[in-house]
C-alpha positions in Angstrom: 2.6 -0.7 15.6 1.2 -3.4 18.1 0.9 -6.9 17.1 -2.5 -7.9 16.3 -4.1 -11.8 17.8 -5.0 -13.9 14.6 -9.1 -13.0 15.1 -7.7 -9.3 14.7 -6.0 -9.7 11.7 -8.6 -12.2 10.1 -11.0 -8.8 10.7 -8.3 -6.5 8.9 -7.8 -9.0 6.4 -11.8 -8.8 5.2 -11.4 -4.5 5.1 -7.9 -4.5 3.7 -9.8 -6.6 0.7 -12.7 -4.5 0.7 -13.5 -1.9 -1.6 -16.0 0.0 0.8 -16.8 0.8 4.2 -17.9 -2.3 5.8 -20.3 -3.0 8.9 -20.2 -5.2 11.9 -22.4 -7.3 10.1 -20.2 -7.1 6.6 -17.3 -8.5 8.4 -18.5 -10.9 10.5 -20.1 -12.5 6.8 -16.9 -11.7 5.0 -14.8 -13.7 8.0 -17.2 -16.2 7.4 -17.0 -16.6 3.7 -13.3 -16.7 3.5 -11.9 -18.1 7.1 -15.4 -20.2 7.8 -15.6 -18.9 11.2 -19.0 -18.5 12.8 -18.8 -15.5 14.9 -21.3 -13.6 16.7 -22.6 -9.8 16.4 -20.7 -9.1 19.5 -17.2 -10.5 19.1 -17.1 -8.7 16.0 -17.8 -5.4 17.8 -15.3 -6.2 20.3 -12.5 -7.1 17.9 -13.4 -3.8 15.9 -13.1 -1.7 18.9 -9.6 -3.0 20.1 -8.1 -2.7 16.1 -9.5 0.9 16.7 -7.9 1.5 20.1 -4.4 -0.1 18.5 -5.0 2.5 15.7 -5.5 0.1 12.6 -9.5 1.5 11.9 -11.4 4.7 12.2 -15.5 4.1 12.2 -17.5 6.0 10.1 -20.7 6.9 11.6 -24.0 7.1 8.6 -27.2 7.3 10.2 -27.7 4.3 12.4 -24.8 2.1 11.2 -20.5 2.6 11.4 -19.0 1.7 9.0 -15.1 0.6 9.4 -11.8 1.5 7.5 -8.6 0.6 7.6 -5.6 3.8 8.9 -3.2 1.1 8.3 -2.3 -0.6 5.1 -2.0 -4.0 4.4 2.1 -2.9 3.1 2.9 -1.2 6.0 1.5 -3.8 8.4 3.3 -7.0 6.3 6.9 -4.5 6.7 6.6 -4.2 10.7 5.6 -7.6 10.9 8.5 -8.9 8.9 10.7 -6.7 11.1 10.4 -7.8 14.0 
């Protein structure tokens, strides 16, 4: 499991809390709300895209929209961290 940069984990941090699928925009409001950063539509998408190349999400396409979940759980990401 690859080590994620902080912005990463600030993004797995919002869906590992979540009780739904969430959106681009969902996250970037939920980062927001609890870390206060300001980020824009697109540095959400990009941040999304590499947690789903390192295998931490899968998108859920519904219509227009994706929705994001976490493959990974917040357990087994706090035991590999703690190990190395």
């Amino acid at each position: 499991m690859q080590k994620l940069l902080d912005c990463e984990e600030k993004v797995m941090l919002v869906i590992w809390q979540s009780k739904e699928l969430l959106s681009y925009k969902d996250i970037m409001i939920k980062v927001e709300e609890f870390f206060g950063d300001n980020w824009k539509p697109e540095m959400v998408c990009t941040f999304v895209d590499r947690l789903r190349r390192k295998g931490y999400l899968h998108s859920v396409k519904v219509g227009r929209y994706k929705y994001n979940e976490a493959i990974v759980n917040f357990d087994n990401y706090r035991k590999t961290q703690l190990q190395v």
